[in-house]
C-alpha positions in Angstrom: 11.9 35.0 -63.8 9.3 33.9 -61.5 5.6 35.6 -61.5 3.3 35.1 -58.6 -0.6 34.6 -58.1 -0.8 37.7 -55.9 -4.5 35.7 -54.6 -2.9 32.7 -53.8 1.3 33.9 -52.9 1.7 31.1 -55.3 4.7 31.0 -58.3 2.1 30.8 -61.6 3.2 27.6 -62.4 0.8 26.6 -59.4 -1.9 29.5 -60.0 -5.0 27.2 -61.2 -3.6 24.4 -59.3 -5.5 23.2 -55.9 -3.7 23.7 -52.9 -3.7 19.7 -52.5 -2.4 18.8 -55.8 0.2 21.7 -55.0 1.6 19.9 -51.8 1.7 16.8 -53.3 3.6 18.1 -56.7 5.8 19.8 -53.9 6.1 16.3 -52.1 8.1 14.9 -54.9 10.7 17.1 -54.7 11.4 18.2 -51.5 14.9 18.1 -50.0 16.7 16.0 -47.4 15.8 17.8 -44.0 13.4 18.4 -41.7 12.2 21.9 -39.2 11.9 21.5 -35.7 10.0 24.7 -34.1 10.1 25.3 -31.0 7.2 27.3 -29.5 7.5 27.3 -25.5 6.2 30.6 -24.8 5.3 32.8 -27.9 5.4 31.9 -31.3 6.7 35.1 -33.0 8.2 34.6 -36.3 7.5 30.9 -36.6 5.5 31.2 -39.7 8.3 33.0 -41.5 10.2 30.0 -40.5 7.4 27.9 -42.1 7.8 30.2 -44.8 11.1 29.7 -45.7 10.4 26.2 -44.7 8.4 26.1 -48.3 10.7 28.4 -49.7 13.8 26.4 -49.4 11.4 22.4 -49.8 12.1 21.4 -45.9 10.6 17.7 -46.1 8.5 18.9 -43.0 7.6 21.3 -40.3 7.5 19.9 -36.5 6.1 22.4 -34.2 7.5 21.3 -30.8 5.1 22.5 -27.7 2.3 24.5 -28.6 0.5 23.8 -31.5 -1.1 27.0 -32.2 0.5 30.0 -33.8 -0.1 32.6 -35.9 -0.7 31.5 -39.4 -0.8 34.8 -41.0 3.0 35.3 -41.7 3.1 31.9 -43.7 0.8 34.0 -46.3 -0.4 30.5 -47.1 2.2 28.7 -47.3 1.1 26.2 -44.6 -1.4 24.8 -46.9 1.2 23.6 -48.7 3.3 22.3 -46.1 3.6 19.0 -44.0 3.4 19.2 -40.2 3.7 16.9 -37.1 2.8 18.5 -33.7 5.2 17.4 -31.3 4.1 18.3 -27.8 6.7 16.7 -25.7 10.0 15.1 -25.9 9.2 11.6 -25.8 7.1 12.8 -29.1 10.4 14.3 -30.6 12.0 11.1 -29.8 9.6 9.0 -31.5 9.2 11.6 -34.7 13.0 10.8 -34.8 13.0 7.0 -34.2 10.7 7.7 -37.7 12.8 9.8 -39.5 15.7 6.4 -38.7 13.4 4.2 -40.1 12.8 6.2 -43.3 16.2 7.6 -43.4 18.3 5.5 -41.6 21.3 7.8 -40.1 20.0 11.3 -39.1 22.3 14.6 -38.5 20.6 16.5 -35.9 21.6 20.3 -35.8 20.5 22.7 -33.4 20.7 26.6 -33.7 21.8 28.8 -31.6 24.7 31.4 -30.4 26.0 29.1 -27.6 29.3 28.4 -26.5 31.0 26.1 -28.7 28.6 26.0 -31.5 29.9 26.1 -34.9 30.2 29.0 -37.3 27.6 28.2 -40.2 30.1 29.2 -42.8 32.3 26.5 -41.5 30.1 24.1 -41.5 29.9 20.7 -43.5 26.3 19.8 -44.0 25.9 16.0 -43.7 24.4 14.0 -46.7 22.4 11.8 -44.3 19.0 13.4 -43.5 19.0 16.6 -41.2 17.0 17.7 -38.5 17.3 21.5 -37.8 16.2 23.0 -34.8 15.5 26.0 -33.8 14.7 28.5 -30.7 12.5 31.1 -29.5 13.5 34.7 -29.6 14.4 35.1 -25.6 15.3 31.7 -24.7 17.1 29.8 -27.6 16.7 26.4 -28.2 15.1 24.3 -25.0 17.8 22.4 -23.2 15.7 18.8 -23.8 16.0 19.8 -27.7 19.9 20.7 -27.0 20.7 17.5 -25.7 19.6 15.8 -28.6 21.8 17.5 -31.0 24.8 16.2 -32.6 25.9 19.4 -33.7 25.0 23.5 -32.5 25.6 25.7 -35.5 25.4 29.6 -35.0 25.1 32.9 -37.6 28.1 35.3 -37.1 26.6 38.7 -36.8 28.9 41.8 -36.7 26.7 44.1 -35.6 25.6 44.7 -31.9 22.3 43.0 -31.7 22.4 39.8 -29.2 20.7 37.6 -31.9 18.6 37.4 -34.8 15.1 36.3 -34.8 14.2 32.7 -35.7 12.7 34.1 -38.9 15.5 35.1 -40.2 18.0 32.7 -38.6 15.8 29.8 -40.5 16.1 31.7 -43.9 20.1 32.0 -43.6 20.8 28.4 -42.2 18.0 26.9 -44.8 19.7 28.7 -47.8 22.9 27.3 -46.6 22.0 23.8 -46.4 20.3 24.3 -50.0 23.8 25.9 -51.3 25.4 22.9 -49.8 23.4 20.6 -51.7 23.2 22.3 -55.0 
């Protein structure tokens, strides 16, 4: 069972541990994908998606747009996180010229409840390094980012709610990919 440092939101394991040495432990073991924000217009429940970013090792956090949001629902967790801020498109395009050169093939997967997108429980993760990226509450994912995809993945809901919020969504198609890879 796990315990955590209710000062620091940290497993014990990590409790007398500075946050530094922290990321870089986390460095060495994080898994094959990166986050891709976006934050257009508001940035409500983009730290829980930086959260779970943590939660589930993302390699790292990309904030497309705005820089700012609010860091309070990461309790912390975005000390221990990497980040790029990618303000434009041309800046996603060269973040993923990058993640070629380190990578070399790249799976980029969009979420969103669009026609023709994929079920996620149908879905065959790639072993080549993945890109995720995801929406805003209102508005999805931008087309610019939707273009770029190779692939639009999407939660089926049963209930009567339009969507789920990018909190959430993060946390279920995260834990996926982590299932996948297992």
């Amino acid at each position: 069972m796990l315990c955590y440092n209710t000062t620091m939101n940290v497993i014990d394991y990590y409790k007398e541990w500075e946050a530094k040495a922290i990321l870089g432990d986390l460095n060495t073991k994080r898994k094959n994908f990166t986050v891709l924000c976006s934050n257009i217009e508001n940035d409500f429940n983009i730290a829980t998606a930086i959260r779970n970013s943590n939660a589930f090792m993302a390699r790292e956090v990309w904030i497309y747009g705005r820089k700012q949001y609010d860091r309070r629902g990461t309790v912390g967790t975005h000390h221990y996180t990497n980040f790029k801020h990618v303000k434009t498109i041309e800046n996603v395009h060269a973040q993923i010229e990058s993640l070629r050169n380190d990578f070399g093939t790249i799976r980029i997967v969009g979420v969103d409840n669009i026609d023709d997108a994929i079920p996620i429980n149908n879905y065959d993760w790639s072993d080549d390094h993945v890109l995720m990226i995801f929406g805003q509450e209102s508005n999805g994912i931008p087309q610019e980012l939707l273009d770029i995809c190779d692939d639009i993945v999407y939660i089926k809901q049963y209930g009567s709610v339009r969507s789920l919020n990018v909190g959430t969504a993060s946390g279920i198609i995260m834990n996926s990919y982590c299932q996948y890879h297992d």
